[in-house]
PyMOL Python script that loads the backbone (N, CA, C, O; Angstrom):
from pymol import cmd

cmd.read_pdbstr("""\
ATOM      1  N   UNK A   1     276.716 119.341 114.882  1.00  0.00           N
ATOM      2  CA  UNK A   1     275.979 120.107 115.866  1.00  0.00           C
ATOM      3  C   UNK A   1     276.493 121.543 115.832  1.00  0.00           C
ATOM      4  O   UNK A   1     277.512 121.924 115.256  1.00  0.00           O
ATOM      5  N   UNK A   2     275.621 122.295 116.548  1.00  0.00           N
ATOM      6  CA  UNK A   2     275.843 124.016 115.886  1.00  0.00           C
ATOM      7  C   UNK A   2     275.463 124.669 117.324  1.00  0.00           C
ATOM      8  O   UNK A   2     274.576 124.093 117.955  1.00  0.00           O
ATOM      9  N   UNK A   3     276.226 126.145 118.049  1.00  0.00           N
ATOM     10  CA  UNK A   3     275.911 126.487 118.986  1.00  0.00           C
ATOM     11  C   UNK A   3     275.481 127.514 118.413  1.00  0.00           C
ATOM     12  O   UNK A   3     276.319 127.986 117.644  1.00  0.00           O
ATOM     13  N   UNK A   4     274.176 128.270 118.472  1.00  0.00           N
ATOM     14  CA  UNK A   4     274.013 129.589 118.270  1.00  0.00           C
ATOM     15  C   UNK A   4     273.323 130.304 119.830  1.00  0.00           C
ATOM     16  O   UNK A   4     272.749 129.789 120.790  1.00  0.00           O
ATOM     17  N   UNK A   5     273.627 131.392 119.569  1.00  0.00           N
ATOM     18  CA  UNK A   5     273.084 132.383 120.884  1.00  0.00           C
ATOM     19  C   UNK A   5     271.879 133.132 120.506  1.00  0.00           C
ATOM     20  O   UNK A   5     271.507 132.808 119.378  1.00  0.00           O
ATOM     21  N   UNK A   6     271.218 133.932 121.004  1.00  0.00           N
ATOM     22  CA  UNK A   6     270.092 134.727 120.235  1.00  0.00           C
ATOM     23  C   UNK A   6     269.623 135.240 120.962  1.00  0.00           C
ATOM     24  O   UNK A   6     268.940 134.605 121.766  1.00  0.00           O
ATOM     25  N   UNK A   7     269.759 136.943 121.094  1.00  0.00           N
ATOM     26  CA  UNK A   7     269.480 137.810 122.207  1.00  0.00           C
ATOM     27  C   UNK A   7     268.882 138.992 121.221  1.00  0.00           C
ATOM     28  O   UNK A   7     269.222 139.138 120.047  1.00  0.00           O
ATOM     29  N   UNK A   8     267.635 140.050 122.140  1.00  0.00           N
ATOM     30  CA  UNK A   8     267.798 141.225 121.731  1.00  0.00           C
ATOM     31  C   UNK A   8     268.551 142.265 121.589  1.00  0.00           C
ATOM     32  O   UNK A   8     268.047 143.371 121.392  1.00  0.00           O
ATOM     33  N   UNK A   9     270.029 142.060 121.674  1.00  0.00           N
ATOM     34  CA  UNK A   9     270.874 143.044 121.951  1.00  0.00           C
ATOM     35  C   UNK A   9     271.329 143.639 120.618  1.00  0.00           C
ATOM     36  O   UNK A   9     270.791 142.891 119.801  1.00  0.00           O
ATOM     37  N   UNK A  10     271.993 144.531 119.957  1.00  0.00           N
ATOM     38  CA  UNK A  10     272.410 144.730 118.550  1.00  0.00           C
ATOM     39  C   UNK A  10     273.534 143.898 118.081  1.00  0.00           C
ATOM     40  O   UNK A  10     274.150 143.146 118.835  1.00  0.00           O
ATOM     41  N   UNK A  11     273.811 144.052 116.749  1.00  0.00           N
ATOM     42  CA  UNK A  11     275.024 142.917 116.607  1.00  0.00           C
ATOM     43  C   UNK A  11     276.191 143.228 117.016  1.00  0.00           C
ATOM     44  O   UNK A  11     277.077 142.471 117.414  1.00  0.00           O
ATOM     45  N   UNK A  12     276.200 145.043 116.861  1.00  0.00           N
ATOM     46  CA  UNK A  12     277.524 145.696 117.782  1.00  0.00           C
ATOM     47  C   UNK A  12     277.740 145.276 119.468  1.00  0.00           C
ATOM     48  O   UNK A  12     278.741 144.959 120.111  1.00  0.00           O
ATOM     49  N   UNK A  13     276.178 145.456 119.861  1.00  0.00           N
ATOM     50  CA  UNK A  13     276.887 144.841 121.256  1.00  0.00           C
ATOM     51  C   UNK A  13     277.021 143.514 121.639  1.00  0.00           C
ATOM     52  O   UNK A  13     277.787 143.215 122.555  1.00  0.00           O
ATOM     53  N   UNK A  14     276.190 142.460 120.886  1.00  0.00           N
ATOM     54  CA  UNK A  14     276.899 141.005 120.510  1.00  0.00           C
ATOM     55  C   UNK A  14     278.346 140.985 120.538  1.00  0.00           C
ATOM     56  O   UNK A  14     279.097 140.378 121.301  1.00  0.00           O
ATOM     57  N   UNK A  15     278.593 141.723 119.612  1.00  0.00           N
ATOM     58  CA  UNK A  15     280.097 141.504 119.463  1.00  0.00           C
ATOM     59  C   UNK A  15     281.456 141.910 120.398  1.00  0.00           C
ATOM     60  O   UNK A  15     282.567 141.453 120.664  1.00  0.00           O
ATOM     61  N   UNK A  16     280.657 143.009 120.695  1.00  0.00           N
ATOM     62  CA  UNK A  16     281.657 143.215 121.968  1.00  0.00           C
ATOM     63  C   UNK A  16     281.494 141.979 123.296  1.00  0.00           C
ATOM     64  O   UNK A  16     282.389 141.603 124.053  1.00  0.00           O
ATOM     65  N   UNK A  17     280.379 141.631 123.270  1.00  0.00           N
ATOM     66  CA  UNK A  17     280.151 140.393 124.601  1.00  0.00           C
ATOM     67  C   UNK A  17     280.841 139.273 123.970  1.00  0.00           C
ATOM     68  O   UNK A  17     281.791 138.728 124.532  1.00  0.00           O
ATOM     69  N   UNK A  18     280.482 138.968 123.026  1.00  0.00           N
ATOM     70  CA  UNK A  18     281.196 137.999 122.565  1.00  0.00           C
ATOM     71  C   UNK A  18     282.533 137.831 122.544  1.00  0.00           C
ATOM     72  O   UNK A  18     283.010 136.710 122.718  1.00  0.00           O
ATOM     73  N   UNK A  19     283.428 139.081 122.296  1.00  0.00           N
ATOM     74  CA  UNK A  19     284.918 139.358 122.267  1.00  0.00           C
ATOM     75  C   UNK A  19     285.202 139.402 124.097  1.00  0.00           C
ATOM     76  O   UNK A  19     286.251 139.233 124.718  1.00  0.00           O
ATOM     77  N   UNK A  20     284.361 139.581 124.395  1.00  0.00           N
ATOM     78  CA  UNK A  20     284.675 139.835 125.793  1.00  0.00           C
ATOM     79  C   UNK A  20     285.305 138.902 126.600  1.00  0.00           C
ATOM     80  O   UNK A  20     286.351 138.968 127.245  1.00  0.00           O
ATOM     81  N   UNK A  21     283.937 137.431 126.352  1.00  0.00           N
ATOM     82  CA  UNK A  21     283.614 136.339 126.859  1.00  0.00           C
ATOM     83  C   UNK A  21     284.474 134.985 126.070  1.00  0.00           C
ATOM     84  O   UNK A  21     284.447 133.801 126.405  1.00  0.00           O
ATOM     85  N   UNK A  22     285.309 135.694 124.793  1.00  0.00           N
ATOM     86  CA  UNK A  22     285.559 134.555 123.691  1.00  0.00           C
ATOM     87  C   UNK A  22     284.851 133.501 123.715  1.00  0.00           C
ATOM     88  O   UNK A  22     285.230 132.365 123.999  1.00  0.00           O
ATOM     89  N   UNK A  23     283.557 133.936 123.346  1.00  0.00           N
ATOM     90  CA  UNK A  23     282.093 132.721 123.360  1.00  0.00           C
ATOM     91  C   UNK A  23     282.954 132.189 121.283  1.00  0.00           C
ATOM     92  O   UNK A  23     283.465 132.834 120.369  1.00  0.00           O
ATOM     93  N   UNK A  24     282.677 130.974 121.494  1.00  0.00           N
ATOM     94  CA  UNK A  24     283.304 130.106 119.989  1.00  0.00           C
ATOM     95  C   UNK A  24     282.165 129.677 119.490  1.00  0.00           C
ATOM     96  O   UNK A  24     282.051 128.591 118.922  1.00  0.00           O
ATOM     97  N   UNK A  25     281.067 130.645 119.697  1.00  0.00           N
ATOM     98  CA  UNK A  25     279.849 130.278 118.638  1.00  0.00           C
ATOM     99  C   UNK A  25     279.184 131.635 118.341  1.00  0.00           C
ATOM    100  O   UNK A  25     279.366 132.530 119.166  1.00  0.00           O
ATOM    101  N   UNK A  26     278.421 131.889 117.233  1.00  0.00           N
ATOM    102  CA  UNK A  26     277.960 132.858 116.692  1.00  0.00           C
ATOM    103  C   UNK A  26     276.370 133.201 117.501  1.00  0.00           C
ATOM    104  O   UNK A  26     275.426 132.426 117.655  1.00  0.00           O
ATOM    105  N   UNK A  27     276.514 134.771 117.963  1.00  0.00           N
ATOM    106  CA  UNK A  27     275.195 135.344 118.220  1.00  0.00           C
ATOM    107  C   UNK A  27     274.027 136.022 117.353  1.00  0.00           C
ATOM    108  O   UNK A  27     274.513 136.667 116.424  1.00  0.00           O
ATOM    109  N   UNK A  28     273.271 136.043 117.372  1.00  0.00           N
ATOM    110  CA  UNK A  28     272.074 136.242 116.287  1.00  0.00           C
ATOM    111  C   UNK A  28     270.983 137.320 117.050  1.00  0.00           C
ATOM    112  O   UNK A  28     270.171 136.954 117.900  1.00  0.00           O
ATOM    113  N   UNK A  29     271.106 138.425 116.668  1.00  0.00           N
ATOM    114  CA  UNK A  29     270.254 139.618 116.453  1.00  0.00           C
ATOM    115  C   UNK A  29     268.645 139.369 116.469  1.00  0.00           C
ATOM    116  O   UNK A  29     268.118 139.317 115.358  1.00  0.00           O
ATOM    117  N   UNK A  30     267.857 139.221 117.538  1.00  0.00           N
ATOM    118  CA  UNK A  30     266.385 139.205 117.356  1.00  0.00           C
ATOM    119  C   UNK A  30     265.925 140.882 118.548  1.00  0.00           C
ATOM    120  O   UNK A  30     265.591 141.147 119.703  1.00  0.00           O
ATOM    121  N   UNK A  31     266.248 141.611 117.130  1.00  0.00           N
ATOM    122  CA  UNK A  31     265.433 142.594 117.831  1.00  0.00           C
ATOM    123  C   UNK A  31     263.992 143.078 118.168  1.00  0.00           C
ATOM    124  O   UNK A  31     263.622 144.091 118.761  1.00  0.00           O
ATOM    125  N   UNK A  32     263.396 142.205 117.698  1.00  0.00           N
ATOM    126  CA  UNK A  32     261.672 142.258 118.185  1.00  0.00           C
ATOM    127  C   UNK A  32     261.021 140.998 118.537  1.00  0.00           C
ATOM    128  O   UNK A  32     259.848 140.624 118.532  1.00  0.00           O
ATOM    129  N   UNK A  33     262.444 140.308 118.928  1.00  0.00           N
ATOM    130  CA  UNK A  33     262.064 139.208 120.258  1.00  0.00           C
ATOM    131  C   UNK A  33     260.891 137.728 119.424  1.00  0.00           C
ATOM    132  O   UNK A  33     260.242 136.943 120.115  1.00  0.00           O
ATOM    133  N   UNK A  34     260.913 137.713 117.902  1.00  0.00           N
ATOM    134  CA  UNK A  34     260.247 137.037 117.309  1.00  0.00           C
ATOM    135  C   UNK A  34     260.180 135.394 117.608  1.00  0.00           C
ATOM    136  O   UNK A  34     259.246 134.635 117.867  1.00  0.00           O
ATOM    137  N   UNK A  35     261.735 135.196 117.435  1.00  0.00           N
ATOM    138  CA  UNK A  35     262.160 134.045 117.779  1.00  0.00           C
ATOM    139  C   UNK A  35     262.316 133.619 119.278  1.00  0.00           C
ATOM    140  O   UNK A  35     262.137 132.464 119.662  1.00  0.00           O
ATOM    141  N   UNK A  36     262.585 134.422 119.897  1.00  0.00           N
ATOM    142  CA  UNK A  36     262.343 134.082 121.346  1.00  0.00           C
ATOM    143  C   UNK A  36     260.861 133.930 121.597  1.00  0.00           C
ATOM    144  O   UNK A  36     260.645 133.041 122.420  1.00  0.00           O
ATOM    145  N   UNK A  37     260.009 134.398 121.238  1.00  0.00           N
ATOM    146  CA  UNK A  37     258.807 134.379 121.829  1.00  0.00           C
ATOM    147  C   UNK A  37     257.647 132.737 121.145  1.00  0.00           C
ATOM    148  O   UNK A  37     256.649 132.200 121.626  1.00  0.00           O
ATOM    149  N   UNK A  38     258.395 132.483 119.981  1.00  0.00           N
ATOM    150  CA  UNK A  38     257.876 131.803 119.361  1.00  0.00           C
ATOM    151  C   UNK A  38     259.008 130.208 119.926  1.00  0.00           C
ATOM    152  O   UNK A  38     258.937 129.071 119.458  1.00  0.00           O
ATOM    153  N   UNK A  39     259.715 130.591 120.761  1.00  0.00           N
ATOM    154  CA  UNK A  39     260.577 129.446 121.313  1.00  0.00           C
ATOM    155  C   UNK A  39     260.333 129.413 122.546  1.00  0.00           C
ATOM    156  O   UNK A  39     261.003 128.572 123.146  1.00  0.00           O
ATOM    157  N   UNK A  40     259.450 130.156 123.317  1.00  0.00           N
ATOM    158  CA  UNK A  40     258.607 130.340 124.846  1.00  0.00           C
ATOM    159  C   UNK A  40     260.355 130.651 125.396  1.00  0.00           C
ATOM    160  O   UNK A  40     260.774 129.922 126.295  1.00  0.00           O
ATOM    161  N   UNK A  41     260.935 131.319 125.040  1.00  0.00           N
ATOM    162  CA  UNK A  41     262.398 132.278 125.872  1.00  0.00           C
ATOM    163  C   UNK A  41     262.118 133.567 126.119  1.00  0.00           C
ATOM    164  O   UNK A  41     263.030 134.223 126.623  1.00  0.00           O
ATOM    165  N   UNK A  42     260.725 134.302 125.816  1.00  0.00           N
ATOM    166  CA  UNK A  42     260.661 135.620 126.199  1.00  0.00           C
ATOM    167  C   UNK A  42     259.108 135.680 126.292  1.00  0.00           C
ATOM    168  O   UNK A  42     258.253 135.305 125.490  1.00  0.00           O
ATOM    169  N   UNK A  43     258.982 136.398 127.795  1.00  0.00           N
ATOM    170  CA  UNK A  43     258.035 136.643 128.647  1.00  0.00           C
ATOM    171  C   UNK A  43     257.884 137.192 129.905  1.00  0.00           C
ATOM    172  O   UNK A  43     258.379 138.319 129.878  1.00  0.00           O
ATOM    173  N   UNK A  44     257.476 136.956 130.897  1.00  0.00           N
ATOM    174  CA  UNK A  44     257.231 137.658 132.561  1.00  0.00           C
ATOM    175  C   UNK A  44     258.715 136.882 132.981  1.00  0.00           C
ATOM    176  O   UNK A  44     259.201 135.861 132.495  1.00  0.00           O
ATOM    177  N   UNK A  45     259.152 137.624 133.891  1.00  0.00           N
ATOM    178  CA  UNK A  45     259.864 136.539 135.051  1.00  0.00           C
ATOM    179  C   UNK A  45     260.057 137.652 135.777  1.00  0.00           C
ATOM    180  O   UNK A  45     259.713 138.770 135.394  1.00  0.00           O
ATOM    181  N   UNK A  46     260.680 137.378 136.983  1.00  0.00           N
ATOM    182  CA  UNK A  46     261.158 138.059 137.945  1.00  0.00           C
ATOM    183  C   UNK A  46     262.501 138.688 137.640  1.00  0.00           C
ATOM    184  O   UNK A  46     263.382 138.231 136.912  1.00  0.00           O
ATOM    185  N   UNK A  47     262.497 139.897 138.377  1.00  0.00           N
ATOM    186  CA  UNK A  47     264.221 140.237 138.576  1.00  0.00           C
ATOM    187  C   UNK A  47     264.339 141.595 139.314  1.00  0.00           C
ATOM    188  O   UNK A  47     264.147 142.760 138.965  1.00  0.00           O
ATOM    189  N   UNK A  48     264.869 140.792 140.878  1.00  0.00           N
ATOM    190  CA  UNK A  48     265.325 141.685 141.721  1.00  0.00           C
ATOM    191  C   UNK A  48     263.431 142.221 142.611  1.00  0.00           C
ATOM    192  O   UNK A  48     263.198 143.409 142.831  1.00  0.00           O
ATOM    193  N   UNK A  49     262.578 141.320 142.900  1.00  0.00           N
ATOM    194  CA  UNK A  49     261.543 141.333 143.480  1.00  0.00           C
ATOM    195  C   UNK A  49     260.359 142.008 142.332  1.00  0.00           C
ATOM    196  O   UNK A  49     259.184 141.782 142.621  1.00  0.00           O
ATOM    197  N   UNK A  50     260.573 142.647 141.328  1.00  0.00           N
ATOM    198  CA  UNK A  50     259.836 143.035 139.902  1.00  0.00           C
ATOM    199  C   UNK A  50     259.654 141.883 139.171  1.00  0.00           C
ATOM    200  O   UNK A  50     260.469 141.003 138.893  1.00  0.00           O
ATOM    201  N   UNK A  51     257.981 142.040 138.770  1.00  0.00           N
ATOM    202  CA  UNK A  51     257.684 141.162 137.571  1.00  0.00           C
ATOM    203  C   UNK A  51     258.455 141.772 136.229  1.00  0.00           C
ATOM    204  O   UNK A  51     258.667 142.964 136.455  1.00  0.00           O
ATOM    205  N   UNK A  52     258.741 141.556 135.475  1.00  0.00           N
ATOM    206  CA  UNK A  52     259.244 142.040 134.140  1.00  0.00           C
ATOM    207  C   UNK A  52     259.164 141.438 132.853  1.00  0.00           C
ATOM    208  O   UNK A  52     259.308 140.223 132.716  1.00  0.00           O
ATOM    209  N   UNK A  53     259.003 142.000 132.156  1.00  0.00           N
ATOM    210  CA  UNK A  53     258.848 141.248 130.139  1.00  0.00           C
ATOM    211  C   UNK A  53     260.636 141.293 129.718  1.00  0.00           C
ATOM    212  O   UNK A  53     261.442 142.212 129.872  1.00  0.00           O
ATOM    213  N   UNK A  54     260.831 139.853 129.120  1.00  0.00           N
ATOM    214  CA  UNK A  54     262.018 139.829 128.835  1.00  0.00           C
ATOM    215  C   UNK A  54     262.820 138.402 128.352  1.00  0.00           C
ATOM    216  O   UNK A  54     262.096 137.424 128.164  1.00  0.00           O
ATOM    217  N   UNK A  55     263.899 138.286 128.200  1.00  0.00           N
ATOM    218  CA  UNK A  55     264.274 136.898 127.318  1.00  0.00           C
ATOM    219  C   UNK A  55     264.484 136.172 128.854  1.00  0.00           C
ATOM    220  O   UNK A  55     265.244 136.686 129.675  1.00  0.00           O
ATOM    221  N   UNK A  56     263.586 134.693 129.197  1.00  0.00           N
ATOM    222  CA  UNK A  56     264.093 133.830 129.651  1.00  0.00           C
ATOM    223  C   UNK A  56     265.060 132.759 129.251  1.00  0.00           C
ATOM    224  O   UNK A  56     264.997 132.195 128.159  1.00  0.00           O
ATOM    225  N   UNK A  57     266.030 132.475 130.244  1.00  0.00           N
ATOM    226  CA  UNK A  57     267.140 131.542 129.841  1.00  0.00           C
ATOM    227  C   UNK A  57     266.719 130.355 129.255  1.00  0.00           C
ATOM    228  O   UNK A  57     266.157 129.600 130.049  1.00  0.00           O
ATOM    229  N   UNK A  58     266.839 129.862 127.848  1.00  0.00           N
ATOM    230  CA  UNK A  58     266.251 128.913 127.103  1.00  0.00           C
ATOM    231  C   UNK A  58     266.892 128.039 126.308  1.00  0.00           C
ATOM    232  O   UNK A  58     266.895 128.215 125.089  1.00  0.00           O
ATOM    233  N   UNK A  59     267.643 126.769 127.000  1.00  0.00           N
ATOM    234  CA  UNK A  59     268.100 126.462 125.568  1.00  0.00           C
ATOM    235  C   UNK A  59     267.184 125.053 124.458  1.00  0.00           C
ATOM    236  O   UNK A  59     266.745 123.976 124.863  1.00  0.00           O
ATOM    237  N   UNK A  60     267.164 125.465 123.407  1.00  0.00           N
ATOM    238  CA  UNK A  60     266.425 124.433 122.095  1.00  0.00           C
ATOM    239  C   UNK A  60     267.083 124.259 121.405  1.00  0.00           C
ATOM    240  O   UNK A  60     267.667 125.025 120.638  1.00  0.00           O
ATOM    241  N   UNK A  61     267.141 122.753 121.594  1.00  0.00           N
ATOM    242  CA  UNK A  61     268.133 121.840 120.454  1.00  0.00           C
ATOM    243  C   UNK A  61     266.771 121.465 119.255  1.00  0.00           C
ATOM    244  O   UNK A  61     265.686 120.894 119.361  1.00  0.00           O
ATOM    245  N   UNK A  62     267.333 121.965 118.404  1.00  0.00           N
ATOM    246  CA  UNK A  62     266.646 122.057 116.896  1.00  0.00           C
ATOM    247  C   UNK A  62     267.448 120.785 116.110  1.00  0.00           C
ATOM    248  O   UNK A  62     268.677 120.714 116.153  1.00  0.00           O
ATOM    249  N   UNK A  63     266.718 119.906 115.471  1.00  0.00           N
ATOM    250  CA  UNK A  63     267.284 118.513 114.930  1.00  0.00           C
ATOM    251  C   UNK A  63     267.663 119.324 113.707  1.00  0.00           C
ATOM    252  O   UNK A  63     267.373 120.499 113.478  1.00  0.00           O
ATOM    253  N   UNK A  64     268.357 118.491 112.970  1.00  0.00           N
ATOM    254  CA  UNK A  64     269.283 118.618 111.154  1.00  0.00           C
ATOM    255  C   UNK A  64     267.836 119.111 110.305  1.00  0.00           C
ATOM    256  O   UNK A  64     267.872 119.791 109.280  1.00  0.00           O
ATOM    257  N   UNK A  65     266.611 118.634 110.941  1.00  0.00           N
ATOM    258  CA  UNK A  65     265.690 119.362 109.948  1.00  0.00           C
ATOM    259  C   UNK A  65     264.880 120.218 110.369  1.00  0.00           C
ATOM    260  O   UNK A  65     263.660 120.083 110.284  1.00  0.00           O
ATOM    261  N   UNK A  66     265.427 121.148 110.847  1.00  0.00           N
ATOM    262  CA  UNK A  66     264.952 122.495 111.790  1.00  0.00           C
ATOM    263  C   UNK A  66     263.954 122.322 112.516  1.00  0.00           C
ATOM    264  O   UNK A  66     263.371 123.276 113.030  1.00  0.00           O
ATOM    265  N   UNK A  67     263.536 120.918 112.706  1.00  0.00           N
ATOM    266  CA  UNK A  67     262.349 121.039 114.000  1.00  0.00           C
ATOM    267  C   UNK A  67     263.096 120.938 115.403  1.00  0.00           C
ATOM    268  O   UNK A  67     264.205 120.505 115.716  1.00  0.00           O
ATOM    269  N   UNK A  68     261.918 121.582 116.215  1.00  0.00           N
ATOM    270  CA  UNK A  68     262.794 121.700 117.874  1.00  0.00           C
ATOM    271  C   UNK A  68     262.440 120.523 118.494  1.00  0.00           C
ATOM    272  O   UNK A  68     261.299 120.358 118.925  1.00  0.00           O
ATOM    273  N   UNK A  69     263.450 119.546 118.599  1.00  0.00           N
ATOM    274  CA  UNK A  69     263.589 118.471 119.397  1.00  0.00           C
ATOM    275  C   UNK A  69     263.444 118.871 120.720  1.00  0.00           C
ATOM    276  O   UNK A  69     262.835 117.900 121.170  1.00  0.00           O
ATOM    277  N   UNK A  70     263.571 119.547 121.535  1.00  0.00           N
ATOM    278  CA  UNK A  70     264.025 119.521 122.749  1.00  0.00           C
ATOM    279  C   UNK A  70     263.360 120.799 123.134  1.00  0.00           C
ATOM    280  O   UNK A  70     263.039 121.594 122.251  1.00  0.00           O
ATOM    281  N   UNK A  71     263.079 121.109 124.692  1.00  0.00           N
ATOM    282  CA  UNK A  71     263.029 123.109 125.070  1.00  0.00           C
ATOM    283  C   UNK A  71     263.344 122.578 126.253  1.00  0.00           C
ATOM    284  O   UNK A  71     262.713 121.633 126.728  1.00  0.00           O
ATOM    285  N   UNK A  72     264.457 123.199 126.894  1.00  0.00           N
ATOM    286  CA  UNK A  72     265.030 123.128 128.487  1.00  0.00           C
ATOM    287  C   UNK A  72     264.412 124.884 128.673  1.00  0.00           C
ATOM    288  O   UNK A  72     264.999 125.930 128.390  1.00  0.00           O
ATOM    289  N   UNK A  73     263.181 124.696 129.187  1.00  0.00           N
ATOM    290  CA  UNK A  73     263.012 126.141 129.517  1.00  0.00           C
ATOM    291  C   UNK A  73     263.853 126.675 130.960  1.00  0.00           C
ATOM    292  O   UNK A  73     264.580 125.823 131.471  1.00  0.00           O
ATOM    293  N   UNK A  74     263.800 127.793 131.514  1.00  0.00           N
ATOM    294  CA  UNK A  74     264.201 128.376 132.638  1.00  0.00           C
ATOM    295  C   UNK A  74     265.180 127.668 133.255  1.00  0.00           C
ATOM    296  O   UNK A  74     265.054 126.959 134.254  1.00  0.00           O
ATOM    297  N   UNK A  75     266.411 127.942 132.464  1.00  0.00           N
ATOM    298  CA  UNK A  75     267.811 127.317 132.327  1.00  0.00           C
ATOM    299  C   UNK A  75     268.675 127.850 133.634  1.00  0.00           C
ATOM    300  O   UNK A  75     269.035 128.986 133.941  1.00  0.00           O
ATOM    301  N   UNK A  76     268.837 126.745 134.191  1.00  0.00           N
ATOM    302  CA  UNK A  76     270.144 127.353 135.528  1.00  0.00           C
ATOM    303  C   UNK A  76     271.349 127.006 135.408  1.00  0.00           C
ATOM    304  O   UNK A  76     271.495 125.811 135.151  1.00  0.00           O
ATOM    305  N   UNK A  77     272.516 127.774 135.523  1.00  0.00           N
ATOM    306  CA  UNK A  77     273.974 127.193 134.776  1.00  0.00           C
ATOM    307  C   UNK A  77     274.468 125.724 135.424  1.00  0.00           C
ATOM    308  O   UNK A  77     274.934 124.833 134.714  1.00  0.00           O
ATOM    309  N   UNK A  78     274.346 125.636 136.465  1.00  0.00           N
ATOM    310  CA  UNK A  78     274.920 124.382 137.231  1.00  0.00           C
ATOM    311  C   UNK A  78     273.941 123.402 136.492  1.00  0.00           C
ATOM    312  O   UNK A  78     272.749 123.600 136.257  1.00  0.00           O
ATOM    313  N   UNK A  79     274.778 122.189 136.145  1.00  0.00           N
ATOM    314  CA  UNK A  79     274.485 120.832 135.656  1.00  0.00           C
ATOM    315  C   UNK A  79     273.579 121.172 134.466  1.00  0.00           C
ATOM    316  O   UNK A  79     272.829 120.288 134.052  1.00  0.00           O
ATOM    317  N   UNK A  80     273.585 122.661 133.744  1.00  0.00           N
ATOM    318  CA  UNK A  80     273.016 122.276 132.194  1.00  0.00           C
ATOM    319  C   UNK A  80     273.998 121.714 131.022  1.00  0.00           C
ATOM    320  O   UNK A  80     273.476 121.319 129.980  1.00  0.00           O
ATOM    321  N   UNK A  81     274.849 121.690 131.116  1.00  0.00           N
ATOM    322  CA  UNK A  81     275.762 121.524 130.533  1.00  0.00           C
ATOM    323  C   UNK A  81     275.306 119.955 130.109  1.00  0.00           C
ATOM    324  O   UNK A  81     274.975 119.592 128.980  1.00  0.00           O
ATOM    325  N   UNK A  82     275.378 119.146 131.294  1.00  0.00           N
ATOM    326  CA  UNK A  82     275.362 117.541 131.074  1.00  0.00           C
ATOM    327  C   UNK A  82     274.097 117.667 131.027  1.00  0.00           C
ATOM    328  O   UNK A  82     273.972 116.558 130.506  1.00  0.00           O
ATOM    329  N   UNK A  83     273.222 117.965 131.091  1.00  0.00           N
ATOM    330  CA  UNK A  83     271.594 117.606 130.836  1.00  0.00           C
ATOM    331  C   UNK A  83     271.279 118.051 129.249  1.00  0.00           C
ATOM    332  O   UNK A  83     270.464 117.515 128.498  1.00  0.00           O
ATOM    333  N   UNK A  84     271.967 118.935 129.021  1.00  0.00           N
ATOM    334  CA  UNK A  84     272.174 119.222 127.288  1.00  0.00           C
ATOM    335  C   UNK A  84     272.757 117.853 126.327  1.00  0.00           C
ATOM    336  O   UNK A  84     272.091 117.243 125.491  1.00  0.00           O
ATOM    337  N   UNK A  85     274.181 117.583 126.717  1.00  0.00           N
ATOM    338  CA  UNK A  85     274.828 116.666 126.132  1.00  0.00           C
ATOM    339  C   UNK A  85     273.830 115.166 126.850  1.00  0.00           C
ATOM    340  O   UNK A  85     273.195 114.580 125.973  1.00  0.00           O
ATOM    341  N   UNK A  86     273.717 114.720 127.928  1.00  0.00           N
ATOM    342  CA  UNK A  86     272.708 113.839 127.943  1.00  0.00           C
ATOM    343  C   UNK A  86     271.551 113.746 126.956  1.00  0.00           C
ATOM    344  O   UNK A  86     271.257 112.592 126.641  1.00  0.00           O
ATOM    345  N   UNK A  87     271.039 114.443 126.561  1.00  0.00           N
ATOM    346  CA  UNK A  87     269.302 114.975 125.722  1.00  0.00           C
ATOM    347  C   UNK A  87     269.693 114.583 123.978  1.00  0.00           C
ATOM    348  O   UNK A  87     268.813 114.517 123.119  1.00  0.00           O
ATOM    349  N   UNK A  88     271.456 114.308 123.644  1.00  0.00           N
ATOM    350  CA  UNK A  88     271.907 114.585 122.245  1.00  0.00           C
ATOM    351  C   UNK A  88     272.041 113.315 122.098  1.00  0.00           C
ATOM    352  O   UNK A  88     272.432 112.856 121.025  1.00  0.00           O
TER     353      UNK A  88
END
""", "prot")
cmd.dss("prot")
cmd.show_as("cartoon", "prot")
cmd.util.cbc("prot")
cmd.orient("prot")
């Protein structure tokens, strides 16, 4: 099993979050939001009473043969953890 991250941010500032956070999995560069959008993680949501365009919290467990088993869309930190490892 493989953790990857995948944000629009650059790989320079990946890396500084990453060093920040000592996240122990590798982040991945989607700067025109391709893969997010084609994984329903980027679109409208709210933030701070504004509609806004942007990466929703998404995680997709992708099986050994790159199809997406799984989409936990609009991810909240409490109890994803075990609803992830439950789903494996």
């Amino acid at each position: 099993m493989a953790v990857l991250g995948i944000s629009k941010d650059s790989p320079d500032a990946q890396r500084k979050w990453k060093e920040k956070l000592e996240l122990p999995f590798p982040l991945l560069s989607d700067p025109d939001a391709k893969v997010q959008k084609a994984w329903g993680a980027w679109g409208e949501k709210n933030m701070y009473g504004k509609t806004v365009e942007g990466t929703i919290r998404t995680t997709v467990l992708v099986g050994p043969d790159g199809k997406v088993e799984k989409v936990f869309p609009k991810v909240k930190v409490d109890g994803h953890v075990a609803d992830v490892l439950g789903s494996l």
